[in-house]
C-alpha positions as CSV (number, residue, x, y, z in Angstrom):
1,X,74.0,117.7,78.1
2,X,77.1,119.8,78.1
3,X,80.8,118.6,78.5
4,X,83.0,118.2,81.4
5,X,84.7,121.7,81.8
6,X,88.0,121.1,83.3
7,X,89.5,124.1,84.3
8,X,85.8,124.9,86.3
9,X,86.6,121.3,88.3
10,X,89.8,122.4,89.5
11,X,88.9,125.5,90.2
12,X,86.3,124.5,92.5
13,X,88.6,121.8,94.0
14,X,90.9,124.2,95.0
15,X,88.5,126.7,96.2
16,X,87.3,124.1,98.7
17,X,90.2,123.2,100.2
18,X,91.1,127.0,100.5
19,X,87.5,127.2,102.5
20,X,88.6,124.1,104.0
21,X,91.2,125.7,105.5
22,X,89.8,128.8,106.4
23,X,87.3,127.1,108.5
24,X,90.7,125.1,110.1
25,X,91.4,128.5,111.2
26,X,88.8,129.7,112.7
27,X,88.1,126.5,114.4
28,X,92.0,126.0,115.5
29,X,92.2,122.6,114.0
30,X,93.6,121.0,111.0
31,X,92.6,119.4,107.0
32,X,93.4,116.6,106.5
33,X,94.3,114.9,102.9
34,X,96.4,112.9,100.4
35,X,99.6,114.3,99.4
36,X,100.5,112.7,96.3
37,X,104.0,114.8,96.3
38,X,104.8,112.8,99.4
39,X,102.7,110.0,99.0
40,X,101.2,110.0,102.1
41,X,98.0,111.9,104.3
42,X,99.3,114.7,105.8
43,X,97.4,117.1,108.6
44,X,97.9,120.7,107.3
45,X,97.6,123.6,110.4
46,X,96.6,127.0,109.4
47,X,100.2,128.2,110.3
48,X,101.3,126.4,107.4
49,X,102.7,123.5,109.0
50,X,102.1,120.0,107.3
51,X,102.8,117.1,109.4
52,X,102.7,113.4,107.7
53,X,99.8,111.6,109.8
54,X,101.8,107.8,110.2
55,X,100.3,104.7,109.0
56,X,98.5,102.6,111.7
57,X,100.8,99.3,110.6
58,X,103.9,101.7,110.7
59,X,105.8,101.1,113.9
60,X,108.5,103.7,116.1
């Protein structure tokens, strides 16, 4: 059985949220995933905007 390979993971990790993304567009809608930069789930629009999606517990 052969080894992990890495650099083949993230490659296709990043080519799916790419498609993921892609299909957004098309479909005018949004991904939606963990940021771990800002520690959060954020909604990411195919204009590039990325909105934080707030917790349900948080309050205004």
């Amino acid at each position: 059985m052969r080894g992990l390979d890495i650099d083949r993971l993230e490659k296709v990790v990043r080519m799916t949220g790419e498609r993921a993304l892609l299909d957004a567009k098309v479909n005018s809608t949004h991904i939606v995933y963990y940021d771990p930069e800002r520690k959060t789930i954020v909604r990411h629009y195919p204009n590039g905007y990325i909105e934080p999606v707030r917790d349900a517990g948080e309050e205004d």
